[in-house]
C-alpha positions as CSV (number, residue, x, y, z in Angstrom):
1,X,-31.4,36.2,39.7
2,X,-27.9,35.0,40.1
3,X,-28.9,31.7,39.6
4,X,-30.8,32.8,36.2
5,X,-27.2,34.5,35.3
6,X,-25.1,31.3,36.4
7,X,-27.5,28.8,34.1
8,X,-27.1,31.3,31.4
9,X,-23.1,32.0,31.6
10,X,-23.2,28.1,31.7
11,X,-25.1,27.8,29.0
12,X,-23.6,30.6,26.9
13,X,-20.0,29.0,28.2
14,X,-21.1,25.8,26.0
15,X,-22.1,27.5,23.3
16,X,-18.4,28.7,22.8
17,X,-16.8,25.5,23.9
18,X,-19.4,23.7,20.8
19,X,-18.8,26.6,18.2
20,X,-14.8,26.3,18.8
21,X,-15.0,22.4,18.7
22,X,-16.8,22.9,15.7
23,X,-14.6,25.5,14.2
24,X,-11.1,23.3,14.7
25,X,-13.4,20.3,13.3
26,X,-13.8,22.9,10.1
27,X,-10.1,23.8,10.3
28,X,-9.0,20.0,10.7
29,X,-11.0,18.9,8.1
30,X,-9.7,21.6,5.1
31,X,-5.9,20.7,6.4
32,X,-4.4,19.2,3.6
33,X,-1.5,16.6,4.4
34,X,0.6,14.1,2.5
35,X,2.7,11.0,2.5
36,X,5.1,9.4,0.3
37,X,7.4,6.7,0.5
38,X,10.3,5.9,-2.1
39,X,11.7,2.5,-2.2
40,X,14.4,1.9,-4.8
41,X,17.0,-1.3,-4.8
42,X,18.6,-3.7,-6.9
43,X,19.2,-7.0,-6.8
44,X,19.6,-10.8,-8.0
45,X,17.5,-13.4,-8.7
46,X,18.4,-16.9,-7.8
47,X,19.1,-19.1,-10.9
48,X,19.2,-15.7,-13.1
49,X,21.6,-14.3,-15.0
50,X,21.8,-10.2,-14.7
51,X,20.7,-7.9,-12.0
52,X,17.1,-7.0,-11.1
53,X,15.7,-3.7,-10.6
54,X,12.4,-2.0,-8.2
55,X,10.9,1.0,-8.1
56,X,8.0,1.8,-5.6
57,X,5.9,5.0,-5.0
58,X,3.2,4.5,-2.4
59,X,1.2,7.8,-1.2
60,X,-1.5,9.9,-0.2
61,X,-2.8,13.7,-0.3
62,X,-5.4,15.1,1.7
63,X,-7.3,15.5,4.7
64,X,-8.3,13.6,7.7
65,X,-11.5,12.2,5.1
66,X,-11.1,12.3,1.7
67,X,-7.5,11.5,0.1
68,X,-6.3,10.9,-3.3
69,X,-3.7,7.9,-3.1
70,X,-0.9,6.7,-5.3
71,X,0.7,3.5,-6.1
72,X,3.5,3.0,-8.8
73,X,5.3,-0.5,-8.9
74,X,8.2,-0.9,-11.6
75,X,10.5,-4.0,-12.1
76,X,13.4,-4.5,-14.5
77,X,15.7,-7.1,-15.5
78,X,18.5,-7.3,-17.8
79,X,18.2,-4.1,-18.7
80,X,14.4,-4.0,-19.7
81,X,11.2,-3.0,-17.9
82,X,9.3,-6.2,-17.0
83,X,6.3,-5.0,-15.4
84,X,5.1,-1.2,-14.7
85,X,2.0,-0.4,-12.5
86,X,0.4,2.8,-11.6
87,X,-3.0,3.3,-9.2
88,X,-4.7,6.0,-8.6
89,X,-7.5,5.9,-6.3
90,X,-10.3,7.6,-3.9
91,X,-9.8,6.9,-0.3
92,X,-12.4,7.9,2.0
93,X,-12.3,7.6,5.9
94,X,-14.9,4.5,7.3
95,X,-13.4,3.8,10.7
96,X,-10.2,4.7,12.9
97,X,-7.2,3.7,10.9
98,X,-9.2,3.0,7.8
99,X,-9.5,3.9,4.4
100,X,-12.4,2.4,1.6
101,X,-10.8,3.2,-1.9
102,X,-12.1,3.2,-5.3
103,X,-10.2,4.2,-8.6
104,X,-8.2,2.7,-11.8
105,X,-5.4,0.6,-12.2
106,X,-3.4,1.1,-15.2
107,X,-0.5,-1.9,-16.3
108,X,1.9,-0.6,-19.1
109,X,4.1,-4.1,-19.0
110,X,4.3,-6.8,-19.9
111,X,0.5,-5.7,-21.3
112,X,-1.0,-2.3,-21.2
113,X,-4.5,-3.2,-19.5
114,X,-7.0,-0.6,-17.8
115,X,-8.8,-2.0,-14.2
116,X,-11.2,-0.7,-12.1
117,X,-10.1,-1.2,-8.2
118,X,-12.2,-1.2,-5.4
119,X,-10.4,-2.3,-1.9
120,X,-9.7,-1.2,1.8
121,X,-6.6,-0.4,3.5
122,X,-5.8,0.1,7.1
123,X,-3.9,-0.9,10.1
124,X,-5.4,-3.8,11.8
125,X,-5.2,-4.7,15.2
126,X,-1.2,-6.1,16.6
127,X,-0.1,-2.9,14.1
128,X,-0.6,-5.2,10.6
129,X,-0.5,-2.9,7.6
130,X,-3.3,-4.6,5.4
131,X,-3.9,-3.6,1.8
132,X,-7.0,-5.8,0.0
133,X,-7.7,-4.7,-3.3
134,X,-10.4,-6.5,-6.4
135,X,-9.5,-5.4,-9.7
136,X,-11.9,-5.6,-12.6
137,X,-9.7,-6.0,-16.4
138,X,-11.4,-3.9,-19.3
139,X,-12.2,-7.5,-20.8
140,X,-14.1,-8.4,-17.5
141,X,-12.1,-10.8,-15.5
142,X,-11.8,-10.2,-12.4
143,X,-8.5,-10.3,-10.3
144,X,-7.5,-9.6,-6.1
145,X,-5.1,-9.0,-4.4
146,X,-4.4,-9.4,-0.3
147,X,-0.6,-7.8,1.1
148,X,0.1,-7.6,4.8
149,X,3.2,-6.8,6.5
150,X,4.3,-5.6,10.1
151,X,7.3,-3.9,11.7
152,X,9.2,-4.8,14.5
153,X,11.6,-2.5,15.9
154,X,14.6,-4.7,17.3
155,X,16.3,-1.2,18.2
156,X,14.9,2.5,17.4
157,X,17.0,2.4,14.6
158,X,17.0,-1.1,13.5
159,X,13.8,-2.0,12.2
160,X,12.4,-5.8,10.7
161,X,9.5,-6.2,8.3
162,X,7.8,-9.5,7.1
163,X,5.3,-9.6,4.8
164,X,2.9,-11.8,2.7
165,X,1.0,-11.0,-0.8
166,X,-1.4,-13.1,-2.5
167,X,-2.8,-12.3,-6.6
168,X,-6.2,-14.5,-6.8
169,X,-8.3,-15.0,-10.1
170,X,-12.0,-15.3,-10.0
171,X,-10.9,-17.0,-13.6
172,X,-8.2,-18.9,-15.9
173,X,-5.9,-15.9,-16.8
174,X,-4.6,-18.2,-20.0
175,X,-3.2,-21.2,-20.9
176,X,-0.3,-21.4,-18.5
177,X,-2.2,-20.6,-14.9
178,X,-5.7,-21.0,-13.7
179,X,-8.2,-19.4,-11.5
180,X,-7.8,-19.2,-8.0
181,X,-4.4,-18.0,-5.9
182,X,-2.1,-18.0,-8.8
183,X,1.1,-16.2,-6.8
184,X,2.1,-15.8,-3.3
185,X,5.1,-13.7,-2.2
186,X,7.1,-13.9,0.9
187,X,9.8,-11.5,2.4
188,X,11.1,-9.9,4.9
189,X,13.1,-6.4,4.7
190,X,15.6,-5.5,7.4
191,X,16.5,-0.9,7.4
192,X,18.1,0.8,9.7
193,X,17.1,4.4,9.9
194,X,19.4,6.9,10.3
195,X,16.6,9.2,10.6
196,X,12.7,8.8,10.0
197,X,13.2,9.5,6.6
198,X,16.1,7.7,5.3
199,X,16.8,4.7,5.7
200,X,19.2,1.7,3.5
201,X,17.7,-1.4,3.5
202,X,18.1,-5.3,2.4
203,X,15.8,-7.6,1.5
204,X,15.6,-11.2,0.7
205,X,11.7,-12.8,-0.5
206,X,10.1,-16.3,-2.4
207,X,7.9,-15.7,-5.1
208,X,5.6,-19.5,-5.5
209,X,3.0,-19.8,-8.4
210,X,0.9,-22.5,-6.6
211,X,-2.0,-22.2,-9.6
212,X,0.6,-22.4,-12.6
213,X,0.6,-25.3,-15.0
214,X,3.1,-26.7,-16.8
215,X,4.9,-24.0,-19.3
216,X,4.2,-21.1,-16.2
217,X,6.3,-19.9,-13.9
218,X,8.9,-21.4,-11.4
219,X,9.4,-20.7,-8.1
220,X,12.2,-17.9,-7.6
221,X,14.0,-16.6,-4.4
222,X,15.8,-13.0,-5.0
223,X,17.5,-10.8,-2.7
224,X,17.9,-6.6,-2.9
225,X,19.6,-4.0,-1.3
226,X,17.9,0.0,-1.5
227,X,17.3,2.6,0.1
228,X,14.0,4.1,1.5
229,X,13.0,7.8,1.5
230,X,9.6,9.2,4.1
231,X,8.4,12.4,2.6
């Protein structure tokens, strides 16, 4: 008999322990967290005349699964709003660190043009921050985009981050740049946080348009100095 009674109070003890595992699954999964990061700076460009302008907004809301993300991207120069950029997109959890995202694209400069966006983003192994992204135009070409960056800390406070970008199109955009990696970028951005969630920064990147023909763009080197909010 007190072997019945220890086989039951064993099996009734994992009962409890597989309902409460299940019940702080339940609770973790309707959590509802967010992230946003701020980075505004200004700048020059090499070779041009005026200052230069950046606004981005990259964040999530949600839970440990499903999370709505946000992307805006703004540039000015000389006073006027060169390129704008918002995303908005479905990101669903697909393995430890990752997201797989699908949702639109909308560009307001220099040309207001609608995209569907599929892509994944994640941290890859050695800490890399990797966002890929394909964008489909509402007249049906077909555009990518690869970003990675890293961050080294050279002291808790003091904190180093290369990056590379890379725009690809699966066809000639128009008559000034063909298909194929039309624009890679390459900087590196040096903060110093006086706590997680503020931080001044400087940073100094290349912009090449290895696909552009003659009458496209030119190489250009700029350098900016902002500050970064965590929320």
């Amino acid at each position: 008999m007190q072997k019945n009674m220890s086989a039951a109070l064993r099996r009734a003890g994992g009962a409890l322990l597989a309902t409460v595992a299940l019940g702080a699954q339940a609770m973790e999964d309707d959590s509802i967290y967010s992230y946003t990061l701020i980075e505004a700076d200004a700048g020059k460009v090499r070779g041009q005349s005026g200052s230069a302008q950046s606004l981005a907004i990259d964040g999530w809301v949600g839970g440990d699964f499903n999370r709505l993300w946000y992307q805006l991207d703004t540039e000015r120069r000389g006073g006027r709003t060169e390129a704008a950029e918002l995303q908005l997109l479905y990101g669903r959890y697909i393995a430890p660190f990752w997201d797989a995202q699908i949702g639109l694209r909308r560009d307001e400069r220099p040309d207001g043009r609608n995209y569907l966006a599929l892509g994944v983003r994640g941290l890859a192994p050695y800490a890399f921050d990797v966002d890929l992204k394909l964008f489909v135009r509402d007249d049906g070409k077909v555009f990518a985009r690869t970003r990675f960056e890293n961050e080294f800390l050279l002291t808790n406070r003091f904190i180093v981050t290369p990056s590379v970008g890379l725009e690809w199109s699966a066809s000639d955009i128009d008559a000034t740049v063909r298909r194929g990696a039309y624009q890679a970028d390459l900087g590196v951005q040096a903060r110093y946080e006086f706590n997680r969630r503020v931080a001044p920064y400087v940073s100094l990147s290349r912009t090449f348009y290895p696909r552009a023909q003659s009458g496209g763009e030119t190489a250009a080197t700029q350098w900016r100095a902002g500050l970064r909010l965590l929320f």
